[in-house]
VOROVO-111243 format. One line per field, with one value per atom (N, C-alpha, C, CB): residue number from 1; residue in one letter; atom name; y, z, x. Coordinates in pm, whole numbers, m for minus. Glycine has a CB too. Example, Ala and Ser with C-alpha at 12.3 -4.5 7.8 and 13.67 -1.06 7.14 Angstrom:
<sites>
k <- c(1, 1, 1, 1, 2, 2, 2, 2)
r <- c(A, A, A, A, S, S, S, S)
a <- c(N, CA, C, CB, N, CA, C, CB)
north <- c(m569, m450, m330, m447, m225, m106, 3, m60)
up <- c(780, 780, 780, 905, 708, 714, 787, 572)
east <- c(1319, 1230, 1320, 1131, 1285, 1367, 1290, 1408)
</sites>
This chain:
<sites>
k <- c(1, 1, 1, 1, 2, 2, 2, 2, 3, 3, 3, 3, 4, 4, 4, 4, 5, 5, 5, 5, 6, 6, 6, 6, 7, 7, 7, 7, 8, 8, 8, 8, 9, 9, 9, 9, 10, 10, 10, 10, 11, 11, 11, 11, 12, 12, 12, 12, 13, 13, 13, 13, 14, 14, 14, 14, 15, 15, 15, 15, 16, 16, 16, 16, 17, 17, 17, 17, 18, 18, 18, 18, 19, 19, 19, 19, 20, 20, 20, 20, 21, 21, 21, 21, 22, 22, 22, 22, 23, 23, 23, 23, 24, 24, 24, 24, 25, 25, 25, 25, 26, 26, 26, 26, 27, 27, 27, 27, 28, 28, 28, 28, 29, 29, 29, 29, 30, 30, 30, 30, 31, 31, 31, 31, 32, 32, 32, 32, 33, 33, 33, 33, 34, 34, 34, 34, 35, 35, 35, 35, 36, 36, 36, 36, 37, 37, 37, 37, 38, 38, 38, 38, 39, 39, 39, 39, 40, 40, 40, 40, 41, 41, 41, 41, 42, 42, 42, 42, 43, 43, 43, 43, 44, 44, 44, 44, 45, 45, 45, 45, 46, 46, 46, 46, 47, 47, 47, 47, 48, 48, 48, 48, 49, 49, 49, 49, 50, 50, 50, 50, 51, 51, 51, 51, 52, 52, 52, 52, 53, 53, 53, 53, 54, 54, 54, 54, 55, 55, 55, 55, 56, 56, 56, 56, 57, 57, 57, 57, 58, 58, 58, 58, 59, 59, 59, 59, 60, 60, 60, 60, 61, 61, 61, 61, 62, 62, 62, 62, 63, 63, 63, 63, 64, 64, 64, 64, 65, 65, 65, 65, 66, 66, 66, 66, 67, 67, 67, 67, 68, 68, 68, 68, 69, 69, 69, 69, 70, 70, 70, 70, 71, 71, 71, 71, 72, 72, 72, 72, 73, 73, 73, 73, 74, 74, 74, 74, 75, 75, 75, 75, 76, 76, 76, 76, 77, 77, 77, 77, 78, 78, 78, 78, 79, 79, 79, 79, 80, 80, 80, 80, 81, 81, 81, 81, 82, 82, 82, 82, 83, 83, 83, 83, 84, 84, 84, 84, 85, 85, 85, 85, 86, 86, 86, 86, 87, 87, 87, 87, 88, 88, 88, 88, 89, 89, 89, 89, 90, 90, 90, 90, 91, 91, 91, 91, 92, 92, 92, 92, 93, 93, 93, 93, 94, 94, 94, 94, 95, 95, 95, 95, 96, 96, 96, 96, 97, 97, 97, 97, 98, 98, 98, 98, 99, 99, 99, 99, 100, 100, 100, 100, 101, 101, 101, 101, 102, 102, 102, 102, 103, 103, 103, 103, 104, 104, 104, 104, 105, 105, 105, 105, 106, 106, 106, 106, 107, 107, 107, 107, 108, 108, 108, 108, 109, 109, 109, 109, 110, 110, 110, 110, 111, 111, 111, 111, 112, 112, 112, 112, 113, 113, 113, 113, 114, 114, 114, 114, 115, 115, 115, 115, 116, 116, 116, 116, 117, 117, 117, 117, 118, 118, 118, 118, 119, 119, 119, 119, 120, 120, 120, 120, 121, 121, 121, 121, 122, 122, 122, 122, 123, 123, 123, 123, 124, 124, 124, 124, 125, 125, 125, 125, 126, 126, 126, 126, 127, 127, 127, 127, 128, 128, 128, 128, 129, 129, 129, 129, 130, 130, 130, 130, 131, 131, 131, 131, 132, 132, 132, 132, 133, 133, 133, 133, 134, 134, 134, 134, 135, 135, 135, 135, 136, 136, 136, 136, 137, 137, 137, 137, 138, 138, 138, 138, 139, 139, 139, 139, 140, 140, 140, 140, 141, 141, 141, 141, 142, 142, 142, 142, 143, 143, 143, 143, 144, 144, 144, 144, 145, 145, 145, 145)
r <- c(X, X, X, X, X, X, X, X, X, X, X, X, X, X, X, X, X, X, X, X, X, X, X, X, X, X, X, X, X, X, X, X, X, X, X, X, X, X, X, X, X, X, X, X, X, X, X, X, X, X, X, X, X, X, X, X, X, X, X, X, X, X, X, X, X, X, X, X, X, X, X, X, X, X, X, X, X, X, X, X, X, X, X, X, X, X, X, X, X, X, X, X, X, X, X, X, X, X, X, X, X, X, X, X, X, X, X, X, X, X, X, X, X, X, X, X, X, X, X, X, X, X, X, X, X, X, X, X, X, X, X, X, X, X, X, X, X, X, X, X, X, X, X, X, X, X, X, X, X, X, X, X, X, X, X, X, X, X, X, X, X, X, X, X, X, X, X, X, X, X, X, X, X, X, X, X, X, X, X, X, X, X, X, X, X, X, X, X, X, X, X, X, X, X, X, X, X, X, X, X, X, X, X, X, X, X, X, X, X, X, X, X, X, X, X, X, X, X, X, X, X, X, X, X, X, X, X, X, X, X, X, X, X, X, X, X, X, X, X, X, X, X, X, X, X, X, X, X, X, X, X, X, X, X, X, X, X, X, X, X, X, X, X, X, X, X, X, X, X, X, X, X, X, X, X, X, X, X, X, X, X, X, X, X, X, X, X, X, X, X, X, X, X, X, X, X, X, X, X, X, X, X, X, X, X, X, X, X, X, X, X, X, X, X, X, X, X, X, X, X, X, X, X, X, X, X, X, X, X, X, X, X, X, X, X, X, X, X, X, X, X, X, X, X, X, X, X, X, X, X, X, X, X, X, X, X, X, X, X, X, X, X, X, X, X, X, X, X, X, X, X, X, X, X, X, X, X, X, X, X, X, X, X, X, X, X, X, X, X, X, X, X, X, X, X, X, X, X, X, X, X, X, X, X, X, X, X, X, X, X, X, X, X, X, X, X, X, X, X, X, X, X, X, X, X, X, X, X, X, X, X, X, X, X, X, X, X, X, X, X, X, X, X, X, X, X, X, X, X, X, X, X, X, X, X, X, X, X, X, X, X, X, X, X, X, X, X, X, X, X, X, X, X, X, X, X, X, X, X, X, X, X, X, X, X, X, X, X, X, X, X, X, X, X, X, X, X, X, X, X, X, X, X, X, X, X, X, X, X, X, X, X, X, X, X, X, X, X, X, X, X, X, X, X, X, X, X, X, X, X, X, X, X, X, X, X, X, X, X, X, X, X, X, X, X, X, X, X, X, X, X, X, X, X, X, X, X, X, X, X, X, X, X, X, X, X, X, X, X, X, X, X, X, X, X, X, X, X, X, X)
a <- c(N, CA, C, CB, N, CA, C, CB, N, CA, C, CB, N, CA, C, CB, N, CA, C, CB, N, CA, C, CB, N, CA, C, CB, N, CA, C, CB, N, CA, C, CB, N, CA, C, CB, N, CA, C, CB, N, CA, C, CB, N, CA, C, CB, N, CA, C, CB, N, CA, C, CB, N, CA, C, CB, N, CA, C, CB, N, CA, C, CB, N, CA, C, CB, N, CA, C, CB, N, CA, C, CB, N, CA, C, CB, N, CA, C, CB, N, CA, C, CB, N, CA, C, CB, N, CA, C, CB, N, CA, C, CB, N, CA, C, CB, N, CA, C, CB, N, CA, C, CB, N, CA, C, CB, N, CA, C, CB, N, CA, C, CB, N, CA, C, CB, N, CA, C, CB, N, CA, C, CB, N, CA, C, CB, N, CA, C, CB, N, CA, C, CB, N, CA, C, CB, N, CA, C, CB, N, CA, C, CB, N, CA, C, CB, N, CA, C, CB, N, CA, C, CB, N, CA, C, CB, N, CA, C, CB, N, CA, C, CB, N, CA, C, CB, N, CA, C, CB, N, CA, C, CB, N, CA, C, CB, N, CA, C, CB, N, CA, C, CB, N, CA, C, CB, N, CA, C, CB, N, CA, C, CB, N, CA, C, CB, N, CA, C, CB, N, CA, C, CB, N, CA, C, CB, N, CA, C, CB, N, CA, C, CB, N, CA, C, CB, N, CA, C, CB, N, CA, C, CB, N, CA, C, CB, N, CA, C, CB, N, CA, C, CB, N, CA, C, CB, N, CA, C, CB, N, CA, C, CB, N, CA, C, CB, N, CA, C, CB, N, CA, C, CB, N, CA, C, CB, N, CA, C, CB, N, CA, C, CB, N, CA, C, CB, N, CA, C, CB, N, CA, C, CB, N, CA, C, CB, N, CA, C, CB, N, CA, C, CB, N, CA, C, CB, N, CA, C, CB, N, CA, C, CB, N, CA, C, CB, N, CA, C, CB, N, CA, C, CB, N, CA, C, CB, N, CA, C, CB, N, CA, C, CB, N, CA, C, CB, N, CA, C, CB, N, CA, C, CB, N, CA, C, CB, N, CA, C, CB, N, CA, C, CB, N, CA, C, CB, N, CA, C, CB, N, CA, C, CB, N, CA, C, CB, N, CA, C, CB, N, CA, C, CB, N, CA, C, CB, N, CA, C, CB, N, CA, C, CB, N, CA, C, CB, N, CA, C, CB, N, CA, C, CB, N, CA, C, CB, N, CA, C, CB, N, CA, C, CB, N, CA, C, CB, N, CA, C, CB, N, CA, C, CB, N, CA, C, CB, N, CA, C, CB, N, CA, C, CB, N, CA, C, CB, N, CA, C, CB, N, CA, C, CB, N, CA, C, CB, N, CA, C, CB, N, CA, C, CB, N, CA, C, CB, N, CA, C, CB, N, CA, C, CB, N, CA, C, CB, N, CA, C, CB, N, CA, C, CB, N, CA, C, CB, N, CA, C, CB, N, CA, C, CB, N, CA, C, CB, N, CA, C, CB, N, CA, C, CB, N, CA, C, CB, N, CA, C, CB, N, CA, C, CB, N, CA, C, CB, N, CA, C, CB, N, CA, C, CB, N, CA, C, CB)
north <- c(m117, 0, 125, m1, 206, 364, 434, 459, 497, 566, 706, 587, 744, 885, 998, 931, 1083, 1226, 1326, 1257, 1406, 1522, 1662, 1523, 1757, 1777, 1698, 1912, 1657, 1599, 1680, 1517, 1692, 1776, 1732, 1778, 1759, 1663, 1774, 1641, 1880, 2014, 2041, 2146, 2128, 2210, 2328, 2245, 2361, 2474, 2451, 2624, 2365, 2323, 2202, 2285, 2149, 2085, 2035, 2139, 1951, 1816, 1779, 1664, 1839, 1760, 1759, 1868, 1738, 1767, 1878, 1648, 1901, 2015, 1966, 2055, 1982, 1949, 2032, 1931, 2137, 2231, 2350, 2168, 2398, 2553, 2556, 2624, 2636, 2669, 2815, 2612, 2863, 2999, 3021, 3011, 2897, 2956, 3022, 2811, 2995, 3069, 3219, 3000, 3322, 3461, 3434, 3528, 3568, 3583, 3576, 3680, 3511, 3542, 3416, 3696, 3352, 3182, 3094, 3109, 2996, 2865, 2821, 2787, 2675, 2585, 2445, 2545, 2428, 2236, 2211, 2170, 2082, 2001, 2055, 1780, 2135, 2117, 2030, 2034, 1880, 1810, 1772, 1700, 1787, 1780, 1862, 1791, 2004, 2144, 2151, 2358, 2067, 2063, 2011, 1963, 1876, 1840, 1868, 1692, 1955, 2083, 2161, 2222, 2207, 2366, 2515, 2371, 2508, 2594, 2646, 2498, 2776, 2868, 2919, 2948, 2870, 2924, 3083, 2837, 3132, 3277, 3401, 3311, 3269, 3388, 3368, 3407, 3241, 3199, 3169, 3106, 3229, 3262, 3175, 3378, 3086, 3038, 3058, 2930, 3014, 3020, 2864, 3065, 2858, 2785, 2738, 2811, 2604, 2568, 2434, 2564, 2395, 2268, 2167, 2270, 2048, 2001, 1951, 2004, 1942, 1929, 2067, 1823, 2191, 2285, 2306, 2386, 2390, 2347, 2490, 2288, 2580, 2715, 2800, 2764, 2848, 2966, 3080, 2980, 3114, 3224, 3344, 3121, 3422, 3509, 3516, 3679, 3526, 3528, 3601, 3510, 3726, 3848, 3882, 3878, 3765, 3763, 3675, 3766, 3584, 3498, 3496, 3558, 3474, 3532, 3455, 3580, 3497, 3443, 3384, 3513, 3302, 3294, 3262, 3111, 3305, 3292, 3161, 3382, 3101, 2948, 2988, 2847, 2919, 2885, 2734, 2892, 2716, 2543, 2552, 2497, 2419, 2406, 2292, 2384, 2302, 2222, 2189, 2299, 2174, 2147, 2350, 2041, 2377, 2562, 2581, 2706, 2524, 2605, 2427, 2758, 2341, 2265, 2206, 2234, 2331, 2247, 2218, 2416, 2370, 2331, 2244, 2439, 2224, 2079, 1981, 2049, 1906, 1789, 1795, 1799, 1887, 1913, 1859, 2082, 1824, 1837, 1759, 1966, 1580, 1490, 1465, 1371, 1508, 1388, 1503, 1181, 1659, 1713, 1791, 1651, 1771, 1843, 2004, 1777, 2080, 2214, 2316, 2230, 2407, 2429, 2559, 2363, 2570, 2771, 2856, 2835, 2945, 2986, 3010, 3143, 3015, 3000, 3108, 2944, 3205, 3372, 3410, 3490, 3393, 3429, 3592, 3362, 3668, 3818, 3858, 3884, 3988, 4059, 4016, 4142, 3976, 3903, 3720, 3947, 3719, 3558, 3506, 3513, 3391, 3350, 3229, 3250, 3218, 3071, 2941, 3045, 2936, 2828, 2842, 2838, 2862, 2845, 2814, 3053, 2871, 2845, 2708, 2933, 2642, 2532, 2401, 2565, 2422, 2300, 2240, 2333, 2065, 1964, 1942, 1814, 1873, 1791, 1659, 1778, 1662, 1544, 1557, 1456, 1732, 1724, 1744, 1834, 1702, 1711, 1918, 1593, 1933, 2080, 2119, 2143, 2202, 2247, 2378, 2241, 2377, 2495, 2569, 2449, 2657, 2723, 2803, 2816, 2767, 2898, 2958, 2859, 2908, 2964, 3107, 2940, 3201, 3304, 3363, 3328, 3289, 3349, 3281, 3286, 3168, 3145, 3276, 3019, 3283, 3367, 3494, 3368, 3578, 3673, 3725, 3669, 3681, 3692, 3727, 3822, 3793, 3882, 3838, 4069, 3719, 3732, 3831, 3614, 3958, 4036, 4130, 4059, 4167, 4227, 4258, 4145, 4133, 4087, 4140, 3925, 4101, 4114, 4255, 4034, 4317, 4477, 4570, 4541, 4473, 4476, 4496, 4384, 4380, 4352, 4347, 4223, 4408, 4499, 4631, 4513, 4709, 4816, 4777, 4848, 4754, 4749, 4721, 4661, 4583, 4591, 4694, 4481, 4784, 4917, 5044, 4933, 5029, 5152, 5075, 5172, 4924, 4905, 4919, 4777, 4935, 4964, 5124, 4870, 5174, 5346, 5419, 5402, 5348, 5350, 5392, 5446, 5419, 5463, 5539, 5513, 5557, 5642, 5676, 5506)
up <- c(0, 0, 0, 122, m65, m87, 49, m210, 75, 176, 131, 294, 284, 233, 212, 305, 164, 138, 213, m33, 293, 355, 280, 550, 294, 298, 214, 261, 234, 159, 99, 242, 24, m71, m75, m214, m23, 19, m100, 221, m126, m164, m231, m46, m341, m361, m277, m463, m276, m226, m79, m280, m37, 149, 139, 236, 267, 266, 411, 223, 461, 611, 588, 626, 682, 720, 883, 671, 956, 1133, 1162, 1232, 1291, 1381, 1379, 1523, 1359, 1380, 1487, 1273, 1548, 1660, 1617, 1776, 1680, 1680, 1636, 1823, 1594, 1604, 1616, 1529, 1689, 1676, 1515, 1765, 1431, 1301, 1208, 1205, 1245, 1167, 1207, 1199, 1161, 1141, 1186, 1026, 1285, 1305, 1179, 1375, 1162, 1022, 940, 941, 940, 871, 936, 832, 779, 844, 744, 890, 815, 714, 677, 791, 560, 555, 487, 451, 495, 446, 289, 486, 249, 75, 44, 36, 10, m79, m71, m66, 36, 67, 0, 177, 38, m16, m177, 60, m247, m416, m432, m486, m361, m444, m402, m460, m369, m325, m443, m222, m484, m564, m502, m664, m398, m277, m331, m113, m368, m363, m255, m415, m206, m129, m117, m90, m18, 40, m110, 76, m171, m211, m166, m336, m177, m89, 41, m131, 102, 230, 308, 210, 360, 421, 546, 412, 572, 730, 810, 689, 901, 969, 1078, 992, 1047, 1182, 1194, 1107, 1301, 1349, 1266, 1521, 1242, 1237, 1231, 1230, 1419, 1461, 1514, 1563, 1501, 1548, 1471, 1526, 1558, 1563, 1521, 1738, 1603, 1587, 1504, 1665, 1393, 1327, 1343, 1268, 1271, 1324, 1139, 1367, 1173, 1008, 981, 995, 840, 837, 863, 766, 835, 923, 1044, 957, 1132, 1248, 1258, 1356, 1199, 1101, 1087, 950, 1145, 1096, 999, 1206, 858, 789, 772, 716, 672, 745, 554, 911, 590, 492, 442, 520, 352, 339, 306, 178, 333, 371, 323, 534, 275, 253, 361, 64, 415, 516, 448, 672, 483, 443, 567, 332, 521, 614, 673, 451, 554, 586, 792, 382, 807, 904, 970, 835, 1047, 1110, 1235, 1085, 1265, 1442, 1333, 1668, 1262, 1205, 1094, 1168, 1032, 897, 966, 790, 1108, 1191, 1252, 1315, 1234, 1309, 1203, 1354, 1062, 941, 879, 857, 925, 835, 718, 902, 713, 576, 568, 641, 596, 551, 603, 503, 772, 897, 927, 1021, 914, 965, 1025, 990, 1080, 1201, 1175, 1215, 1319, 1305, 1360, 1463, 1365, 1484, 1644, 1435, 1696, 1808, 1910, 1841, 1841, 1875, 1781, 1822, 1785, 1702, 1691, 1798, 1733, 1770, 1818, 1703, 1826, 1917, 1970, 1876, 1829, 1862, 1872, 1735, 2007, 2030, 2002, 2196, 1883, 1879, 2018, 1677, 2066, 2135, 2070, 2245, 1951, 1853, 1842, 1715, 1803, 1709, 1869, 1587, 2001, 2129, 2154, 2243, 2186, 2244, 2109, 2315, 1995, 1902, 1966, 1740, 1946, 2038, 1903, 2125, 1907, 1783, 1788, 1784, 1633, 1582, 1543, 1677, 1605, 1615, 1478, 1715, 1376, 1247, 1219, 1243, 1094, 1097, 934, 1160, 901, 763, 732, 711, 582, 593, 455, 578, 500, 355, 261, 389, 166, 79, m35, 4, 7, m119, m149, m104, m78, m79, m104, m15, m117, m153, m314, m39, m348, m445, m579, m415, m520, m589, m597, m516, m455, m426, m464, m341, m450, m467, m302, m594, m226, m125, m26, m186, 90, 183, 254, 288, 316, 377, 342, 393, 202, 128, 187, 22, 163, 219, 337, 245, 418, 528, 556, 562, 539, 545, 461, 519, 369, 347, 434, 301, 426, 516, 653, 487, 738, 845, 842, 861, 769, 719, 669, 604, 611, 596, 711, 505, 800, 959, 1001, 1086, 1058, 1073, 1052, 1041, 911, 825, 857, 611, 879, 912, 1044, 877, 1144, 1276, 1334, 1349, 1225, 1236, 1287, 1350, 1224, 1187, 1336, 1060, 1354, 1470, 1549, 1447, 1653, 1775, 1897, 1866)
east <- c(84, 0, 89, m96, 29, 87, 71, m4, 235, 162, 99, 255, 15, m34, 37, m117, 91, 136, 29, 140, 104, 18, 91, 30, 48, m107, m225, m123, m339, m457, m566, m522, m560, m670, m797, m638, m913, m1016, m1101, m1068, m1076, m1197, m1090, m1278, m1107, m1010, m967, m1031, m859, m780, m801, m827, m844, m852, m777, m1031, m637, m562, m599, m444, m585, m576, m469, m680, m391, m238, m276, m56, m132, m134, m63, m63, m100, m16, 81, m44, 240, 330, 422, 363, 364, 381, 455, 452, 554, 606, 739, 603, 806, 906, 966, 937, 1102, 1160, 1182, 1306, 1211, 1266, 1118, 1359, 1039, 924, 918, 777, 869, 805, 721, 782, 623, 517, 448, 504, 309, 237, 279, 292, 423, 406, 362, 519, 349, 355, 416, 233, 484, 577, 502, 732, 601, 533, 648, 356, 707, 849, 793, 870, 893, 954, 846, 1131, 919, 899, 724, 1003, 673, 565, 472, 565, 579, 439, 456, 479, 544, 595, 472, 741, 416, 288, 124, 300, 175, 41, m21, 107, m87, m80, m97, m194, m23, 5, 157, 3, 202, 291, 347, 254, 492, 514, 588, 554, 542, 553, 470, 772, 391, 235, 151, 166, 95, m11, m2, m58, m125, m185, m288, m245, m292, m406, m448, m406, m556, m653, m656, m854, m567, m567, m671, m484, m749, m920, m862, m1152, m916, m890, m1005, m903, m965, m1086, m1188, m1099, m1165, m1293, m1356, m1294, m1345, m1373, m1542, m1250, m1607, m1777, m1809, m1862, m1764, m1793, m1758, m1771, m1784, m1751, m1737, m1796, m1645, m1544, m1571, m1316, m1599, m1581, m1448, m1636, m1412, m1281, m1214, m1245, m1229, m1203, m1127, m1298, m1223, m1129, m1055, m1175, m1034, m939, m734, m1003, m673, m569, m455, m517, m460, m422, m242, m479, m183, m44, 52, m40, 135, 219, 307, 290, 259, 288, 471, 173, 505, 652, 722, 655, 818, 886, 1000, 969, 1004, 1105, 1166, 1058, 1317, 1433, 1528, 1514, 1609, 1757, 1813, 1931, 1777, 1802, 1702, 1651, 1610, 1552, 1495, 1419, 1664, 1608, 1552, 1641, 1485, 1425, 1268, 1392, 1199, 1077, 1089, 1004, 1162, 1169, 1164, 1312, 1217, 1220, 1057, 1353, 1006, 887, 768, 875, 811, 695, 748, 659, 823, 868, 775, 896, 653, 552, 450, 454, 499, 418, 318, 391, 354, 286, 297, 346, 177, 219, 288, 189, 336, 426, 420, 576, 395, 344, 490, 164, 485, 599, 542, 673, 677, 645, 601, 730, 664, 634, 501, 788, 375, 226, 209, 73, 351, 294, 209, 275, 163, 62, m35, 12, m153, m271, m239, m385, m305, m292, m435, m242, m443, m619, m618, m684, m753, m714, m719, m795, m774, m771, m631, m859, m567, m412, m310, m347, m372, m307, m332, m355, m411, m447, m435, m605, m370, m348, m232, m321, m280, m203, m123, m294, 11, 75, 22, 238, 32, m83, m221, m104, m256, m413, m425, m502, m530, m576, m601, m744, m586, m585, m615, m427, m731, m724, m673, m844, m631, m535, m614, m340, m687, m779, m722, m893, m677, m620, m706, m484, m865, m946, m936, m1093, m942, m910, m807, m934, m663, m525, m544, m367, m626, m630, m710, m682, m814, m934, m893, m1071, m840, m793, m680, m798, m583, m437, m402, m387, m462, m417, m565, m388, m547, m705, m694, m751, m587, m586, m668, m492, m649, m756, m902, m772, m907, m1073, m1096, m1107, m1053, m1034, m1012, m948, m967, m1007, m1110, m890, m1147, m1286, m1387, m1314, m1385, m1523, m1512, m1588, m1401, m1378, m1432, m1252, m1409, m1416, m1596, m1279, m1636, m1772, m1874, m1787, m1804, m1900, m1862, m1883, m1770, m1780, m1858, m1717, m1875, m1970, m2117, m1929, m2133, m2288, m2338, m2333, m2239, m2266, m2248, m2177, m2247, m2228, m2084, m2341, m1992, m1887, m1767, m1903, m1687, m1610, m1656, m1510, m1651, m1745, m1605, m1911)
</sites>
């Protein structure tokens, strides 16, 4: 039997790999996945952007408040997180900057995780959006006060 390759493409542009946990070598705002792994993706690394949910997560979240992350390839160049993503496992950094979500706090390694890039796909830019339609719940709630 074949083994599986992660990330898994179940939808288009939505991937199921695992948490593979943290590292110092990531940037606030990435995430990594082993090279050879993210080659057979159609995921661009450091253009495309995805939204990281657990998932089994129940509750919806708008994307908005969402915080999107900069796909990244890890090698031998950056190895505590490449040892962290042998077959293809996620890995955020370990420093998340300013805003801490508690979803992205409380992921166990191993835990299952989708990684959305419909929007870096369609979009070019989900930040975009996202200050969009920030900026629009704003103007519908009678804007800054």
């Amino acid at each position: 039997m074949k083994p599986i390759t992660l990330p898994i493409e179940p939808v288009k542009d939505w991937y199921v790999t695992f948490f593979g946990g943290r590292s110092v070598e990531l940037e606030p705002g990435q995430i990594g996945i082993n090279r050879e792994s993210l080659e057979k993706t159609r995921l661009t690394p450091y253009v495309d952007r995805v939204y990281v949910r657990r998932l089994s997560e129940k509750k919806r979240m708008p994307l908005y408040l969402r915080e999107s992350f900069e796909v990244v390839p890890l090698d031998r160049d950056k190895p505590d997180a490449f040892s962290k993503s042998p077959m293809g496992e996620a890995v955020l950094p370990e420093d998340h900057g300013i805003i801490r979500k508690p979803v992205m706090e409380e992921l166990r390694i191993k835990e299952p995780v989708i990684l959305n890039s419909v929007l870096s796909t369609t979009m070019g830019d989900p930040g975009a959006l996202a200050h969009i339609l920030t900026a629009s719940y704003i103007l519908k709630r009678g804007g800054l006060r």
